[in-house]
ZAFIMAR-784623 format. One record per residue (C-alpha): residue in one letter; z, y, x. Coordinates in steps of 0.25 Angstrom, whole numbers, plus 2048, in hexadecimal, padded with zeros to 3 digits. Layout:
residues N
+------+-----+-----+-----+
: code :   z :   y :   x :
+------+-----+-----+-----+
:    A :   Z :   Y :   X :
...
+------+-----+-----+-----+
END
This chain:
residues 72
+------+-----+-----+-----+
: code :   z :   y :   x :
+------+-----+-----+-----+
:    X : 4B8 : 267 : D2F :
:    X : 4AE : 263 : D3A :
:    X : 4B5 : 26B : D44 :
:    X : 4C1 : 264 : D43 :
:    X : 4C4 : 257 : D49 :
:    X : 4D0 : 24D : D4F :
:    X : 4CC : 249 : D5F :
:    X : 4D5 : 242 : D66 :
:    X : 4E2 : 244 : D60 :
:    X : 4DF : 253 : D5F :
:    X : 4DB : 25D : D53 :
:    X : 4CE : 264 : D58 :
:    X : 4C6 : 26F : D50 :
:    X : 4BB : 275 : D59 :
:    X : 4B1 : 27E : D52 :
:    X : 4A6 : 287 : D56 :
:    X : 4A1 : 28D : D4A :
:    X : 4A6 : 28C : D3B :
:    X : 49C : 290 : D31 :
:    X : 493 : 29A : D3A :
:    X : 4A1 : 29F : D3F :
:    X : 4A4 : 29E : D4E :
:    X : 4B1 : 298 : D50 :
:    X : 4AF : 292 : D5E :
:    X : 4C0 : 289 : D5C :
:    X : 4C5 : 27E : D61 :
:    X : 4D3 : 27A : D5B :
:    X : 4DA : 26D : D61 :
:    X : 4E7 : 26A : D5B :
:    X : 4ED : 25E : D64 :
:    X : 4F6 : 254 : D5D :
:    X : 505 : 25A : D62 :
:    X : 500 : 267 : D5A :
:    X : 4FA : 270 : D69 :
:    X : 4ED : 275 : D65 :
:    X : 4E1 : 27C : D6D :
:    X : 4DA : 288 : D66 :
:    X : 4CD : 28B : D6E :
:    X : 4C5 : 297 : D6A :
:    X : 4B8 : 29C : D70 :
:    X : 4B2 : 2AC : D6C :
:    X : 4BE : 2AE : D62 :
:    X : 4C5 : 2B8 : D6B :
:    X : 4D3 : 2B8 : D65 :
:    X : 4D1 : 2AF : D58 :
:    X : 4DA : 2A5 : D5D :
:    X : 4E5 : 2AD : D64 :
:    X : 4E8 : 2B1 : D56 :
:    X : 4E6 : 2A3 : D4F :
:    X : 4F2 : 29E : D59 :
:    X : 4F9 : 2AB : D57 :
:    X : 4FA : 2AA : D47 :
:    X : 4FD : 29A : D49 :
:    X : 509 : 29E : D52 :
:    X : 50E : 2A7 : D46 :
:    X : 50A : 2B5 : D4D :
:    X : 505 : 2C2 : D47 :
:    X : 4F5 : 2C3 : D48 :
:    X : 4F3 : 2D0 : D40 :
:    X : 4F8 : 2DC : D46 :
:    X : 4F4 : 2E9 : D3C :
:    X : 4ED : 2F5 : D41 :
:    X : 4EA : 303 : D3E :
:    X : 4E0 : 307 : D34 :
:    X : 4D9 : 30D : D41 :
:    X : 4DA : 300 : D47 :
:    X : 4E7 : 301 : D52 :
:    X : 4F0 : 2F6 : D53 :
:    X : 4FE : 2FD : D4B :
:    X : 508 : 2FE : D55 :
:    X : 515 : 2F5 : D56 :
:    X : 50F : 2EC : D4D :
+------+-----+-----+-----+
END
């Protein structure tokens, strides 16, 4: 993976495009198990990916007609 590479103690993935696809994400995972999670133009892409991480719900179901169903 050229993206991904060991600097100074620290797990670092920074990409910008992946095969044609903009990604634009920089992952730096430190040695005691903090990382950073930096996105640019990805609007809430990364709010989810720490979401599911944690063990949340992402997925909500919708109506056919496209409203959220209520008390779910």
């Amino acid at each position: 993976m050229r993206h991904l590479r060991y600097e100074r103690g620290r797990l670092v993935c920074e990409t910008d495009y992946v095969r044609g696809r903009m990604m634009k994400t920089d992952v730096t995972v430190f040695p005691d198990g903090r990382f950073t999670l930096t996105t640019t133009n990805r609007g809430e892409a990364a709010s989810r990916w720490v979401a599911q991480i944690q063990g949340k719900k992402v997925l909500r179901p919708v109506r056919p007609g496209g409203g959220e169903v209520v008390g779910e």
